[in-house]
VOPAGU-2260 file (C-alpha; in pm, 1 decimal, decimal comma):
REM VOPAGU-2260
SITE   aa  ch    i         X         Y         Z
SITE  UNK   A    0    1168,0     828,3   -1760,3
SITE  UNK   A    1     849,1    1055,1   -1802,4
SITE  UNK   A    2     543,1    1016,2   -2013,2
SITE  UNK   A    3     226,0    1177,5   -2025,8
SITE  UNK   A    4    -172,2    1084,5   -2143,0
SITE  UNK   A    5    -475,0    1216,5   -2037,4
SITE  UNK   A    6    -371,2    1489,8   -1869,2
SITE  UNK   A    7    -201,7    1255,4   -1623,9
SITE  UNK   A    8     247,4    1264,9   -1576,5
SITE  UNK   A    9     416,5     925,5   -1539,4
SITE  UNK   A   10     761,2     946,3   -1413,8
SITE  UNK   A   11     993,9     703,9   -1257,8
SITE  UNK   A   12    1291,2     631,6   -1069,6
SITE  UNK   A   13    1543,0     401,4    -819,9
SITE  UNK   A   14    1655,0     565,7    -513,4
SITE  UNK   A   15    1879,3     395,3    -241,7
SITE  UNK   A   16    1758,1     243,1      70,7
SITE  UNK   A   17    1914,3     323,4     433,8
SITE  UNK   A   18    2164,9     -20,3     333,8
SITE  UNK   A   19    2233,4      71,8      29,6
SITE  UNK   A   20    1966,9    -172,9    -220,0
SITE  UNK   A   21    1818,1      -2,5    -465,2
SITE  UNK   A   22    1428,7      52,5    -482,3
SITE  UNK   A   23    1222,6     147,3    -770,8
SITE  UNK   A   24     952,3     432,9    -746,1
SITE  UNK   A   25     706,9     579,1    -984,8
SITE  UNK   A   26     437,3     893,2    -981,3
SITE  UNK   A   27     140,8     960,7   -1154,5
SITE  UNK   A   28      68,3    1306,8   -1167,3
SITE  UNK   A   29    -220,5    1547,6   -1310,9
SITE  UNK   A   30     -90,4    1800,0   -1533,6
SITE  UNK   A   31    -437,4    1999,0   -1540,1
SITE  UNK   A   32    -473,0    2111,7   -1170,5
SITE  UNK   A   33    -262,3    2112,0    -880,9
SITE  UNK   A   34    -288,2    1751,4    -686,2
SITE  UNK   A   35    -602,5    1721,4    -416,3
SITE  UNK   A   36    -356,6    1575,7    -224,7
SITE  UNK   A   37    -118,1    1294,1    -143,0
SITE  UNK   A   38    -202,2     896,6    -194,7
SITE  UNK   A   39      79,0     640,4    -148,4
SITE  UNK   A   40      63,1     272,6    -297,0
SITE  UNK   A   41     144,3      -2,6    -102,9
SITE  UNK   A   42     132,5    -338,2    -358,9
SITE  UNK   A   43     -13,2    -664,2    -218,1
SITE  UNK   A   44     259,8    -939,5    -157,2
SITE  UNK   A   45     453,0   -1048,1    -524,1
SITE  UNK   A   46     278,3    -794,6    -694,7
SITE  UNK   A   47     439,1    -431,5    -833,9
SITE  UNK   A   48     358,6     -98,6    -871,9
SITE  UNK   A   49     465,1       3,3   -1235,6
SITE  UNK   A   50     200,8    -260,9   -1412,0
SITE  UNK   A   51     -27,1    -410,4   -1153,9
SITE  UNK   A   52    -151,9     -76,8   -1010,4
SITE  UNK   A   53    -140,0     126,9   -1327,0
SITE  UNK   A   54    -494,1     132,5   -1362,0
SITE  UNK   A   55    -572,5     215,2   -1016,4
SITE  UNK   A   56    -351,1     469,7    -995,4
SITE  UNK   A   57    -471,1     672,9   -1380,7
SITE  UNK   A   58    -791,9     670,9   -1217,6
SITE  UNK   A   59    -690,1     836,0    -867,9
SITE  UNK   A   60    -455,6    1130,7   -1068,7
SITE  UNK   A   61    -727,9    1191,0   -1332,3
SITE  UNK   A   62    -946,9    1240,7   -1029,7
SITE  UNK   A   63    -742,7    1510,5    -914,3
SITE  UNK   A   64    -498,1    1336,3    -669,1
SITE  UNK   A   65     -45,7    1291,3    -697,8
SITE  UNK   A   66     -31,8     926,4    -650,0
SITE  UNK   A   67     345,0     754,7    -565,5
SITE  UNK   A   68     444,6     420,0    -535,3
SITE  UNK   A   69     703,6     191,3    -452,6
SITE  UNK   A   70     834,8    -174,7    -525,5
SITE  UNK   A   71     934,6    -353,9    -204,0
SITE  UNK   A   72    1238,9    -520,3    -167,0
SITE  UNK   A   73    1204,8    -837,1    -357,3
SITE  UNK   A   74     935,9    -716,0    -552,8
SITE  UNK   A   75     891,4    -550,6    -918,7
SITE  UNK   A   76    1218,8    -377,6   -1002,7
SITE  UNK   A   77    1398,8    -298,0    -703,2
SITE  UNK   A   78    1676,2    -511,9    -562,1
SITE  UNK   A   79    1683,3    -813,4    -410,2
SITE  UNK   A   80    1585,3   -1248,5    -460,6
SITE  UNK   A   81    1258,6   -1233,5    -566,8
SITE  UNK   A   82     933,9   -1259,9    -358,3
SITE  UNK   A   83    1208,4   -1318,8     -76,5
SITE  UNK   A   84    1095,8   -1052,6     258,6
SITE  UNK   A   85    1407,2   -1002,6     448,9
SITE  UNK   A   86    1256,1    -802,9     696,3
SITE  UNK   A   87     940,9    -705,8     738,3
SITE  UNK   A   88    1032,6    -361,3     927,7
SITE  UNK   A   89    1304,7    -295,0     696,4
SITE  UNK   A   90    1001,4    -285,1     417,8
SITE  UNK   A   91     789,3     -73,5     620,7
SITE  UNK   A   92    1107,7     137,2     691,6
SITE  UNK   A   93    1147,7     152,5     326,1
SITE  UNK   A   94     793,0     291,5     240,3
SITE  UNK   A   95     827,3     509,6     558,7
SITE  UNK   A   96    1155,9     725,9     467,8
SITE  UNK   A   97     961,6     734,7     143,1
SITE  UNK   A   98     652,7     836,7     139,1
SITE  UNK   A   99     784,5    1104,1     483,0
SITE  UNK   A  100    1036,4    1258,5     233,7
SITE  UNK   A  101     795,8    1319,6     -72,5
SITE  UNK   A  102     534,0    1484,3     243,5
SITE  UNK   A  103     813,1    1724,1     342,3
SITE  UNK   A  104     920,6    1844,6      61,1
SITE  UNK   A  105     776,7    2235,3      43,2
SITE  UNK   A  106     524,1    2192,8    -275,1
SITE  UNK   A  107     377,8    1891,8     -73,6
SITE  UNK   A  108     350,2    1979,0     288,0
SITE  UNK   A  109      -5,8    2168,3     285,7
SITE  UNK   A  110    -126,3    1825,2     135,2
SITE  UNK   A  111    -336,6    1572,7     301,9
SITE  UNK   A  112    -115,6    1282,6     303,4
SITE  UNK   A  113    -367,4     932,5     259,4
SITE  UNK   A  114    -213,6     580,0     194,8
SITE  UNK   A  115    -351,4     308,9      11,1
SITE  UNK   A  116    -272,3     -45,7      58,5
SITE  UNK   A  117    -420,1    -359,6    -151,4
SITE  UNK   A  118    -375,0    -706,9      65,2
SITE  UNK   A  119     -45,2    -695,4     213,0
SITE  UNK   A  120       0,0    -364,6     142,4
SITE  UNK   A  121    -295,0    -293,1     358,8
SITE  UNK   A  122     -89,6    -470,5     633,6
SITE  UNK   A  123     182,7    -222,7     544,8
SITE  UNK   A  124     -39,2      74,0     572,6
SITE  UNK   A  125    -137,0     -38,1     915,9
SITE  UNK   A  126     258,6     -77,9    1006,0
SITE  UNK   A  127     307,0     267,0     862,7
SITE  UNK   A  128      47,8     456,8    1085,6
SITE  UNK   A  129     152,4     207,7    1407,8
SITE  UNK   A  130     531,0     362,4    1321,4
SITE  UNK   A  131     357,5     730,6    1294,8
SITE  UNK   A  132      40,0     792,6    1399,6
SITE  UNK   A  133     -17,8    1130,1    1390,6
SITE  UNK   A  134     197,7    1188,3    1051,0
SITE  UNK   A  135     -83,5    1034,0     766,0
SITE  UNK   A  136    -416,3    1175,1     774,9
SITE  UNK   A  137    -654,4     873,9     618,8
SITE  UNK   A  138    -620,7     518,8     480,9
SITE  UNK   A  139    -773,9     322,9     185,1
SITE  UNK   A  140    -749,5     -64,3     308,3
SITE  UNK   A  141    -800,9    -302,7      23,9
SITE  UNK   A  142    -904,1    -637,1     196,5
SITE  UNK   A  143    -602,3    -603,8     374,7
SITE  UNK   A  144    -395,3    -857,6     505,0
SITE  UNK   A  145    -483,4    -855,7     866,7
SITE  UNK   A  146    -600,4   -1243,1     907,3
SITE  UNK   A  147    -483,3   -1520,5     632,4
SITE  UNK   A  148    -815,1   -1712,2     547,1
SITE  UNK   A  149    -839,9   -2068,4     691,6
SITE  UNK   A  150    -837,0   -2253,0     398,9
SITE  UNK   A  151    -535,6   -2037,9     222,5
SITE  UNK   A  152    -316,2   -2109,0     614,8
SITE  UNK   A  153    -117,8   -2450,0     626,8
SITE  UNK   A  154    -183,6   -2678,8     900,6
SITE  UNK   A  155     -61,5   -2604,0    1265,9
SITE  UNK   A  156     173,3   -2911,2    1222,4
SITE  UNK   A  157     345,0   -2813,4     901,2
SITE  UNK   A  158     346,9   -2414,6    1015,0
SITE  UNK   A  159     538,3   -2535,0    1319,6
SITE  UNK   A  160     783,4   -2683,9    1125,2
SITE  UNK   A  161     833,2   -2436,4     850,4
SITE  UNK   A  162     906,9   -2141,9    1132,3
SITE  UNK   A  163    1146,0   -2361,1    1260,6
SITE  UNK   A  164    1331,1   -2478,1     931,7
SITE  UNK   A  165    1297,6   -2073,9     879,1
SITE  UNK   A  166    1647,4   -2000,9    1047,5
SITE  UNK   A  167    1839,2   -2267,1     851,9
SITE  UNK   A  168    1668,6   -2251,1     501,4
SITE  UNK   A  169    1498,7   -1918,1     453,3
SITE  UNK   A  170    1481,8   -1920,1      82,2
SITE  UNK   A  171    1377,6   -2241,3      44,3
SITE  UNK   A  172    1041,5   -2257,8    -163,8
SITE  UNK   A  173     875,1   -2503,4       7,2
SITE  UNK   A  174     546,6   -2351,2     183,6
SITE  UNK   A  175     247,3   -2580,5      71,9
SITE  UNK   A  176     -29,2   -2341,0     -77,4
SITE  UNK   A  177    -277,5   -2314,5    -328,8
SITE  UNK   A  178    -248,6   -2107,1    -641,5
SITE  UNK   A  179    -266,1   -1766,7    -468,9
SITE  UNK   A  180    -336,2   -1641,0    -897,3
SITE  UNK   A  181    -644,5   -1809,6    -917,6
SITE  UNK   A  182    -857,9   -1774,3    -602,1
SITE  UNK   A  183    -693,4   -1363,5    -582,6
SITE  UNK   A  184    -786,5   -1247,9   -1026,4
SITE  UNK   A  185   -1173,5   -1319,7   -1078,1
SITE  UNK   A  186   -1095,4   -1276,0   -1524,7
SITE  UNK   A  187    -896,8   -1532,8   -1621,9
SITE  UNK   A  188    -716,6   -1293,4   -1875,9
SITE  UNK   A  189    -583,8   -1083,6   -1611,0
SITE  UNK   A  190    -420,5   -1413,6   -1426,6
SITE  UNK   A  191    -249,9   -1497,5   -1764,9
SITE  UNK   A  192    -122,1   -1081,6   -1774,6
SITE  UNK   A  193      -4,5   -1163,6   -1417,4
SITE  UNK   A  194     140,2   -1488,5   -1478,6
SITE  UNK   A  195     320,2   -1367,8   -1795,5
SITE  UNK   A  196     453,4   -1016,9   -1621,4
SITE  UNK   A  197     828,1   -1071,1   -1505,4
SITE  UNK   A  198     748,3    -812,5   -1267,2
SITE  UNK   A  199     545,1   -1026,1   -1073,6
SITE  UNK   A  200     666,9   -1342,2    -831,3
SITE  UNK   A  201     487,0   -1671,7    -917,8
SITE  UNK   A  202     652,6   -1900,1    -701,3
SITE  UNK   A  203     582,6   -2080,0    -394,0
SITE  UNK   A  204     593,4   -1825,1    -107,4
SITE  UNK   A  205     974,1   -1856,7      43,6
SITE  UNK   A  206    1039,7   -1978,2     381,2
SITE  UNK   A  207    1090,0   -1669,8     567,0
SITE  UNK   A  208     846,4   -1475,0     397,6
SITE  UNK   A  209     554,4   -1724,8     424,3
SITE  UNK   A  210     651,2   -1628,4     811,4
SITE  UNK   A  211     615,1   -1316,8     741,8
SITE  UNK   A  212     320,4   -1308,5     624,1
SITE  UNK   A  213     157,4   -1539,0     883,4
SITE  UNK   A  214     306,5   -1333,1    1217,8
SITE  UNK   A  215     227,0   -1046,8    1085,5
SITE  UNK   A  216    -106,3   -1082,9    1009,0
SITE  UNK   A  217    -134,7   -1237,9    1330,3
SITE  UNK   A  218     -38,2    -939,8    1520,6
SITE  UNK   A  219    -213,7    -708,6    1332,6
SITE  UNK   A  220    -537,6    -911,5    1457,5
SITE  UNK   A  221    -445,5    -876,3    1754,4
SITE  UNK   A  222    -411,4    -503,0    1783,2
SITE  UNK   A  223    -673,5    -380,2    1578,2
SITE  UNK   A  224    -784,8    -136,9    1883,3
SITE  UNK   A  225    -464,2      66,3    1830,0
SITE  UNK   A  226    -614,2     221,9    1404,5
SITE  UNK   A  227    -686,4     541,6    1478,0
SITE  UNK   A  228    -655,3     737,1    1185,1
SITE  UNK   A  229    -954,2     851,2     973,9
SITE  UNK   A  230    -970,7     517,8     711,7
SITE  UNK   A  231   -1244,7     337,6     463,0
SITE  UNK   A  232   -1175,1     -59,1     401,6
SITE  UNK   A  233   -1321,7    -194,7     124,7
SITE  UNK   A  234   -1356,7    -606,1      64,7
SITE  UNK   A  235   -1533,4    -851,0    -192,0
SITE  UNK   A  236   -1771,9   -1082,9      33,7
SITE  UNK   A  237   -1602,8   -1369,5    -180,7
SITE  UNK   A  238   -1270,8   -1290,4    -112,6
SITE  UNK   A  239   -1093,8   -1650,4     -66,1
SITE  UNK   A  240    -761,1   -1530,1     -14,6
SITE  UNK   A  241    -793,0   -1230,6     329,0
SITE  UNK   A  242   -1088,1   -1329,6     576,7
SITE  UNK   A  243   -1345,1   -1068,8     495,7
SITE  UNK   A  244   -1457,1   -1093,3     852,4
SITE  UNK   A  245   -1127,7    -963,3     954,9
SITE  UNK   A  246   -1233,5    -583,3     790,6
SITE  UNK   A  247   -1573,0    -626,9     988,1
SITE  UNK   A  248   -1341,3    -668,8    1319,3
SITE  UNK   A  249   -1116,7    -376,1    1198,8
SITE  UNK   A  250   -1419,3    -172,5    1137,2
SITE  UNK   A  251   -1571,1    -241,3    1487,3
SITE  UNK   A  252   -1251,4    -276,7    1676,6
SITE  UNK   A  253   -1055,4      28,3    1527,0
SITE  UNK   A  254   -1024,8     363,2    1749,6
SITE  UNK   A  255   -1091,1     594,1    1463,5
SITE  UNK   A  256   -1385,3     785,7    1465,7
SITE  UNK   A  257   -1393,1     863,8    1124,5
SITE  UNK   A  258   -1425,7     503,0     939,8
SITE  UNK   A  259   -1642,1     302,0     698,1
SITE  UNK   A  260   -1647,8     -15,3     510,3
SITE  UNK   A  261   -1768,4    -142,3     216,6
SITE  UNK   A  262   -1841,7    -524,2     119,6
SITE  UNK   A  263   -1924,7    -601,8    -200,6
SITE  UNK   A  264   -2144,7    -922,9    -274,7
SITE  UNK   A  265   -2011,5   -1134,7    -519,2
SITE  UNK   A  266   -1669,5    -981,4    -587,2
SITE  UNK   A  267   -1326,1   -1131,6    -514,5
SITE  UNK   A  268    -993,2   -1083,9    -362,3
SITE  UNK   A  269    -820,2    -792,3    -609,1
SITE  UNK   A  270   -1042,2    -497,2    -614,5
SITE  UNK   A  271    -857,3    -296,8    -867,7
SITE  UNK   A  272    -712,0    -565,8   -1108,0
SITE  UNK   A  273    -925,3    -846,6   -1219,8
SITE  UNK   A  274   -1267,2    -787,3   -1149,2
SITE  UNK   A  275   -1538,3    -741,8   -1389,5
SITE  UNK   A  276   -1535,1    -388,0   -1542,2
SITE  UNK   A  277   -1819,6    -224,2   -1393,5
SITE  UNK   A  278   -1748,2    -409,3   -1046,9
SITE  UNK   A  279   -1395,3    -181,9   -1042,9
SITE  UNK   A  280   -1631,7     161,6   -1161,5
SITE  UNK   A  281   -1834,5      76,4    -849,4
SITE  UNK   A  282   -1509,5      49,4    -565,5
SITE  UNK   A  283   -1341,9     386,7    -722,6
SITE  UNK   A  284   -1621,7     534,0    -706,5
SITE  UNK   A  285   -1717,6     531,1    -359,7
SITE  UNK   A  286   -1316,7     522,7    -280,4
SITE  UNK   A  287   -1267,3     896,0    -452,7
SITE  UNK   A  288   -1654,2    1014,0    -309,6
SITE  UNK   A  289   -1452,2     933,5       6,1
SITE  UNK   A  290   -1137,5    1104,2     -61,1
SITE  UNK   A  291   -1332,8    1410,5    -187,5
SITE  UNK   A  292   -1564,6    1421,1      81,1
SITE  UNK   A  293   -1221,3    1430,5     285,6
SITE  UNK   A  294   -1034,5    1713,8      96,1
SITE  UNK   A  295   -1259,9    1952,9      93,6
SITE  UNK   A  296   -1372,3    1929,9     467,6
SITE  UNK   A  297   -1002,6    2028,0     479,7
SITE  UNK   A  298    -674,2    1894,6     674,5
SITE  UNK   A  299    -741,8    1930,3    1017,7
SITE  UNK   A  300    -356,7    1755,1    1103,1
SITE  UNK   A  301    -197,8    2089,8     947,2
SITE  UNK   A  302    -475,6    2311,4    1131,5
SITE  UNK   A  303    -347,8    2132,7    1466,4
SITE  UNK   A  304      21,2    2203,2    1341,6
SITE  UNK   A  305     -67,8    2546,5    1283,4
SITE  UNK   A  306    -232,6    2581,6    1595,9
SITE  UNK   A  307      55,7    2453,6    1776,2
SITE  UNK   A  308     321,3    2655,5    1616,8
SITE  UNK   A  309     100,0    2950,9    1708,6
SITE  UNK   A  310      71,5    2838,9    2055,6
SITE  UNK   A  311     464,5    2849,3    2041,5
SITE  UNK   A  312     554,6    3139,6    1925,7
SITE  UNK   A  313     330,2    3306,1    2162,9
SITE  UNK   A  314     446,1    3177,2    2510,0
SITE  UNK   A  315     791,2    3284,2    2374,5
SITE  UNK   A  316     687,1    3658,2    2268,2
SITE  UNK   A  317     519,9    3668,4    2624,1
SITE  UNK   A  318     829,7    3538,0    2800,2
């Protein structure tokens, strides 16, 4: 399926996994220049792609940029129960073989290749550059899922007994938690879109995945030190579902030397879907100043590849 408005391509399409399970992915291309460079979606836990990240992803192609996306297993329109996480690695696997084969094919490989992640994708994005850290060259992190706030984790008691009861009944739809739709969507007409798209899991977090969810944050806390990529994380100071202390910590903690944050007073959990108007103008625009400001100082990973391939080919003409 293709369509196309304001100057912008939408196509779509299901490819096959390494087992087999189909996965749904969709592009948003500009039809008026030839793409900036690269950015790759990553959703935020039983969200999609196709709906939820439309508008974020019209305003990142009409600014100049190829933007791809994919529905994790479990998620959207690609296979599996839904909001049920199998395997966490098998997801980042998934976005991995990806994202790696749109990079490599010859139109795309002088691009810059940046990944975005919103919540749990942002957890993803940090997965992705852990599994290849010299392959993407930037990250936007969308108060990502690196700590679960306080008040949004159950008790120790009852998270005890869920990880255990997770090996006999991983479904199960038991995991006591708030009403992630209301303290995440600050308009209360984009929680009713959410709640009434099919696209989008409403129920209680399953078993396994609520574990998930919780470990992996967990680690990613603990290895903050290891981000080294170039990377901007932005976060709404009230933000009741992600800690936004844990981007301060992944600002001060990460390697990279090229990084910056953003907090923004008064704004939520979703950046890009369910803020005020003008509060969404104000997080694109310093998250394209950023991109720009990145693109045209140029890509210094394919200047290192270059270099390196020249390095080659000489000690083998001197041999």
């Amino acid at each position: 399926m293709a369509t196309e408005i304001d100057n912008v391509k939408y196509e779509e399409e299901f490819i096959l996994n390494g087992k087999g399970l189909k996965l749904f992915t969709c592009r948003w291309l500009p039809t008026n220049c030839d793409p900036k460079a690269l950015i790759f979606l990553c959703h935020g836990y039983a969200m999609e792609c196709s709906v939820s990240m439309k508008d974020a992803a019209m305003r990142l192609a009409k600014a100049g940029f190829a933007v791809h996306g994919i529905d994790y297993i479990g998620h959207g329109k690609s296979s599996g129960l839904p909001g049920y996480i199998t395997s966490f690695d098998d997801l980042v696997d998934d976005c991995s073989d990806h994202f790696t084969n749109i990079s490599e094919k010859k139109e795309n490989r002088k691009k810059m290749r940046i990944l975005l992640g919103e919540s749990m994708g942002g957890a993803v994005v940090l997965l992705l550059h852990r599994k290849k850290p010299e392959f993407w060259d930037g990250a936007v992190l969308m108060a990502p899922m690196c700590k679960i706030a306080d008040e949004m984790k159950p008790s120790p008691l009852v998270t005890n007994v869920l990880t255990k009861l997770c090996n006999f009944i991983p479904t199960w739809r038991i995991i006591p938690t708030e009403d992630v739709i209301d303290s995440a969507f600050r308009l209360p007409h984009i929680r009713e879109e959410i709640r009434t798209n099919p696209l989008c899991y409403k129920g209680r977090p399953r078993l396994k995945t609520g574990y998930y969810l919780l470990t992996v944050s967990m680690d990613l806390e603990q290895r903050l030190q290891e981000v080294s990529l170039p990377f901007i994380v932005v976060h709404g100071e009230e933000d009741k579902v992600v800690d936004p202390s844990v981007s301060k910590l992944l600002f001060e903690k990460a390697s990279s030397t090229d990084k910056s944050i953003k907090l923004y007073p008064g704004m939520w959990h979703s950046l890009t879907y369910g803020e005020l108007p003008e509060n969404i103008d104000i997080v694109f625009t310093d998250i394209i100043n950023w991109l720009d400001e990145r693109t045209v100082a140029g890509n210094s990973r394919l200047e290192t590849e270059r270099k390196h391939e020249h390095d080659k080919l000489y000690d083998e003409t001197s041999k």
